[in-house]
C-alpha positions in Angstrom: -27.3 7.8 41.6 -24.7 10.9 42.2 -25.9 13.3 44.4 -26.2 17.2 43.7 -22.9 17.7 45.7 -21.1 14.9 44.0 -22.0 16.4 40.5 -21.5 19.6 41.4 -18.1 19.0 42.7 -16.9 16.9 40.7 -17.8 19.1 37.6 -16.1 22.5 38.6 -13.1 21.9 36.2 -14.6 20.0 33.4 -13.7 21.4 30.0 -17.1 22.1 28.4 -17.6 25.6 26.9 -20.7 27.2 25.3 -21.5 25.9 22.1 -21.2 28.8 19.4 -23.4 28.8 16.6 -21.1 28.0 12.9 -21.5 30.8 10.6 -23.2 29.5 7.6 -20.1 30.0 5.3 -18.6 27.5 7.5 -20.9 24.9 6.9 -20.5 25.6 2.9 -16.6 24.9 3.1 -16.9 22.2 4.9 -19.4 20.3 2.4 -17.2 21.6 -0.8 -14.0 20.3 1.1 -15.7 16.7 1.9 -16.8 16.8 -1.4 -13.0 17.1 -2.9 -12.0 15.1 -0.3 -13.8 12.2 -1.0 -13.1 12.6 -4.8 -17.6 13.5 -5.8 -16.0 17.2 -6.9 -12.9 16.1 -9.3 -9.7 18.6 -10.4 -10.7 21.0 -13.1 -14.7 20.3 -12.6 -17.1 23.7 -12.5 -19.3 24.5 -10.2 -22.9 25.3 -10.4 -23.5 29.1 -11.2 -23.9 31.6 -7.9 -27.1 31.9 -7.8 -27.6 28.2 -8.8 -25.2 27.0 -5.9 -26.5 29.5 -3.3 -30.1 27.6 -4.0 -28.9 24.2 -4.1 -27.1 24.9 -0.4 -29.8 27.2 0.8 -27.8 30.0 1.9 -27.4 33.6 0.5 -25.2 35.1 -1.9 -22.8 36.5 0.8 -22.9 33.5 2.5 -21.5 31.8 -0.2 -19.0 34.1 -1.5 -17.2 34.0 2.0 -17.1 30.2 1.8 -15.5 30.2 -1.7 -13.1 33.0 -1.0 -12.0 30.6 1.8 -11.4 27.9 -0.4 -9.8 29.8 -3.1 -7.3 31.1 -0.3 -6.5 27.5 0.6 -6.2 26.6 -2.7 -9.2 23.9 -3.0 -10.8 26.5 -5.2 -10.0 29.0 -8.4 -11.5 31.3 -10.2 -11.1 31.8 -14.0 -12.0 35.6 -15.6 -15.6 35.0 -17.3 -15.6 31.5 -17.1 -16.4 30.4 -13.2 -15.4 28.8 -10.0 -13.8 25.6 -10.6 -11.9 22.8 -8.7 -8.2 23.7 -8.2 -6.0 21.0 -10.1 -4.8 19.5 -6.4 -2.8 16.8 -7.9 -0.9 18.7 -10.1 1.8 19.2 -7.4 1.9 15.7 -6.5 5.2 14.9 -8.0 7.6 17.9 -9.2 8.3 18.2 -12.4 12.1 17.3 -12.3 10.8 13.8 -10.5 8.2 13.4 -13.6 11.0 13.5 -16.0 13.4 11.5 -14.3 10.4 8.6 -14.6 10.1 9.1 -18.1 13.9 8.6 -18.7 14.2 5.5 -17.3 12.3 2.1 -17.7 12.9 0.9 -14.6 10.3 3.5 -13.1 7.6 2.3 -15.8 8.5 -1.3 -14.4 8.1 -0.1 -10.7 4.7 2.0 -11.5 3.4 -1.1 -12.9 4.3 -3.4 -9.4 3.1 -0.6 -7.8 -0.7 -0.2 -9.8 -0.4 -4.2 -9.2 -0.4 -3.6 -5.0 -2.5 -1.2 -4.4 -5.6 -2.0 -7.3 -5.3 -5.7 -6.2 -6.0 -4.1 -2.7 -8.7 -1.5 -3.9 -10.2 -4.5 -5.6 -10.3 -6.5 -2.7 -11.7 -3.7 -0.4 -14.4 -2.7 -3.3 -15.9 -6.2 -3.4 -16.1 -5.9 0.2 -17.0 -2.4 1.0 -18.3 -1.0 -2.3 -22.0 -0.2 -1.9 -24.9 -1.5 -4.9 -24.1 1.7 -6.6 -20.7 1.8 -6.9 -20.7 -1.6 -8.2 -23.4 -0.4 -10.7 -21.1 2.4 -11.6 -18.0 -0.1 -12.5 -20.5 -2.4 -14.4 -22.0 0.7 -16.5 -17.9 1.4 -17.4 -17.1 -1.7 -18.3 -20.3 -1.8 -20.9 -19.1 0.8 -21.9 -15.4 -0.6 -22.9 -17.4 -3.4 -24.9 -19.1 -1.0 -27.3 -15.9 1.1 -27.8 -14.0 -2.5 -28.1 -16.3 -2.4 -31.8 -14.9 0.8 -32.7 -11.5 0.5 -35.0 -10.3 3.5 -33.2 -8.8 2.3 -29.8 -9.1 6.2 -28.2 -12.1 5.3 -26.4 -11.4 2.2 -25.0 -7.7 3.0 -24.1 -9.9 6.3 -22.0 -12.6 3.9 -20.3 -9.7 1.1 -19.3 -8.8 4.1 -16.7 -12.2 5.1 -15.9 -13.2 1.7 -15.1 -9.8 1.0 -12.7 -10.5 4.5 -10.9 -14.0 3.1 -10.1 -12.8 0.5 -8.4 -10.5 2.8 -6.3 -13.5 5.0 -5.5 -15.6 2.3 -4.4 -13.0 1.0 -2.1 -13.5 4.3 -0.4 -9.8 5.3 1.1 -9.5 8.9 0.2 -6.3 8.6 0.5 -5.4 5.4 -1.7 -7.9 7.8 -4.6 -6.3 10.9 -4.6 -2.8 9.3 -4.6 -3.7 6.8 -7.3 -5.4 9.4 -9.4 -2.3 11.7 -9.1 -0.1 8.3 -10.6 -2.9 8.0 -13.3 -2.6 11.8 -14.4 1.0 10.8 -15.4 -0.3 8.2 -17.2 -2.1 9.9 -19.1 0.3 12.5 -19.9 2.1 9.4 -20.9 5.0 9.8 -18.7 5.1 5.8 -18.1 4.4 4.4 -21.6 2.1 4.9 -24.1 -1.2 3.3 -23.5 -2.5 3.9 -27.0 0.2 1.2 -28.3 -1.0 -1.5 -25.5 -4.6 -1.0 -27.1 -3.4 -1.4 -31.0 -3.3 -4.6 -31.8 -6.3 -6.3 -32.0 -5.8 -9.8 -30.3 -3.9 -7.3 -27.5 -7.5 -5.6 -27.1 -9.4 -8.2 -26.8 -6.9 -9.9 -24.3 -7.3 -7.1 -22.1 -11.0 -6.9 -22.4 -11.7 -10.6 -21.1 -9.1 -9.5 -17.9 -11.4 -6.4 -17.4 -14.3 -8.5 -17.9 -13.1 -11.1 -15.2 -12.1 -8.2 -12.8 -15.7 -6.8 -13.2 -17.4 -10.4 -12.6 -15.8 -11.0 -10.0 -16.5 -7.7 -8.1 -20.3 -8.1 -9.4 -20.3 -11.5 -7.3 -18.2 -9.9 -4.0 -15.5 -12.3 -4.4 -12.9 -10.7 -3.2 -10.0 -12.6 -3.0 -10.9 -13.5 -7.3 -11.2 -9.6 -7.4 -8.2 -9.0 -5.9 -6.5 -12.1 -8.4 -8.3 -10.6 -12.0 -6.1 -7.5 -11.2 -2.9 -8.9 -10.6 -3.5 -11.2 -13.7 -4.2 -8.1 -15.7 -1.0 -6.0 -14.6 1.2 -9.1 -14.8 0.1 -9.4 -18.8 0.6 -5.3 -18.9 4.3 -5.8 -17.7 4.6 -8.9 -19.7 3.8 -7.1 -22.7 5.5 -3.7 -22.0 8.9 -5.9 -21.8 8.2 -7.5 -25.1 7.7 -3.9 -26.4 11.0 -2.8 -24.9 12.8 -5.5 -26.1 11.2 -4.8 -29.5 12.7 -1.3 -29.7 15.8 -2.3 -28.5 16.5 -5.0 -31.1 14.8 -2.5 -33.9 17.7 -0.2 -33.0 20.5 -2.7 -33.1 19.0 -3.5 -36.7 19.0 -0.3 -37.8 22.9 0.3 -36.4 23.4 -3.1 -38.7 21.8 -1.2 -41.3 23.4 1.8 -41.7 26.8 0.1 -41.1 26.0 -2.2 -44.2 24.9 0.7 -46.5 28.0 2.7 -45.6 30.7 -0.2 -46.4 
């Protein structure tokens, strides 16, 4: 045991300081940031009234206009006139606008995206069979029931939207905030169509059901924790993406030969 000396001596010069009670407001930004963070509170999404917000936290009114006047300052938050607080769009600065167009132009980038989606969602697959908790698994199960009821519909617009809700599932429940926010910043552009056009991929019929049995495999094996047959449904399903991207390139590029045959015919 240390005597009273050998304590007291010895703890002169430690570096504890009095603990200060956290203003409440505080304790508010630091739930809405872990929130954002850890991708519960998504880009664009509303929050709860004032007064609903203020109850749900259990702090006052004032309390809770400091916190979000901090986050709007920091940019995690914004306000629009009569409609509310919402979630600031933090991805949209992920890639500048020059950078976005200089993907568009070229088909190497779509080529690179694709190797890229392969790498990291074969990874998040892996981790999500291994770390995903009951829930998240539930969650990724209740998409991809989803994507076989839209799969009925002769519309593709629904199923071509739940394909990227069901592989930013699996990102979530491999819970790396960073690999989430970064992949869904890529999947923004996606959207936008900056890579290709998803609707086209999701056409054809015998293409749609092609990529419903590799979504199904990706799911049953993340149902069952195998994570190394996880990891392998993904890379199966991106290697068929590229596969038939090329084909689709190649398609437009012979179309346009044709048609330079075409018109030189007509014209002779």
């Amino acid at each position: 045991m240390w005597s009273y000396e050998m304590t007291n001596s010895r703890g002169g010069g430690m570096p504890f300081q009095k603990v200060q009670p956290e203003k409440l407001s505080q304790s508010v930004v630091r739930q809405i940031e872990l929130l954002i963070l850890r991708g519960i509170l998504r880009p664009g999404e509303r929050l709860p009234s004032e007064r609903e917000l203020s109850d749900k936290l259990g702090v006052s009114r004032p309390s809770l206009r400091e916190a979000v006047a901090d986050l709007q300052d920091r940019g995690l938050l914004t306000s629009k006139a009569g409609a509310g607080i919402y979630v600031a769009d933090v991805l949209g600065s992920a890639f500048s606008p020059a950078l976005t167009k200089l993907f568009a132009a070229h088909d190497e980038a779509v080529f690179d995206y694709i190797a890229f989606r392969r790498d990291m969602e074969g990874l998040a697959a892996e981790r999500a069979a291994t770390h995903g908790s009951d829930t998240d698994l539930k969650v990724i199960g209740a998409i991809f029931a989803k994507m076989e009821a839209a799969h009925a519909k002769r519309n593709p617009a629904d199923e071509a939207g739940l394909d990227a809700e069901f592989h930013l599932a699996i990102i979530e429940a491999s819970h790396n905030v960073i690999m989430l926010h970064m992949m869904r910043s890529m999947y923004q552009l996606l959207r936008e169509g900056v890579f290709y056009n998803r609707q086209i991929m999701f056409k054809q019929r015998t293409t749609r059901s092609d990529l419903l049995d590799q979504h199904r495999a990706i799911n049953d094996a993340l149902q069952a924790r195998n994570a190394a047959g996880a990891r392998a449904a993904v890379e199966r399903h991106l290697d068929y993406v590229e596969a038939a991207l090329s084909a689709q390139v190649r398609a437009e590029r012979n179309e346009a030969i044709a048609q330079q045959r075409f018109e030189h015919e007509r014209t002779r």
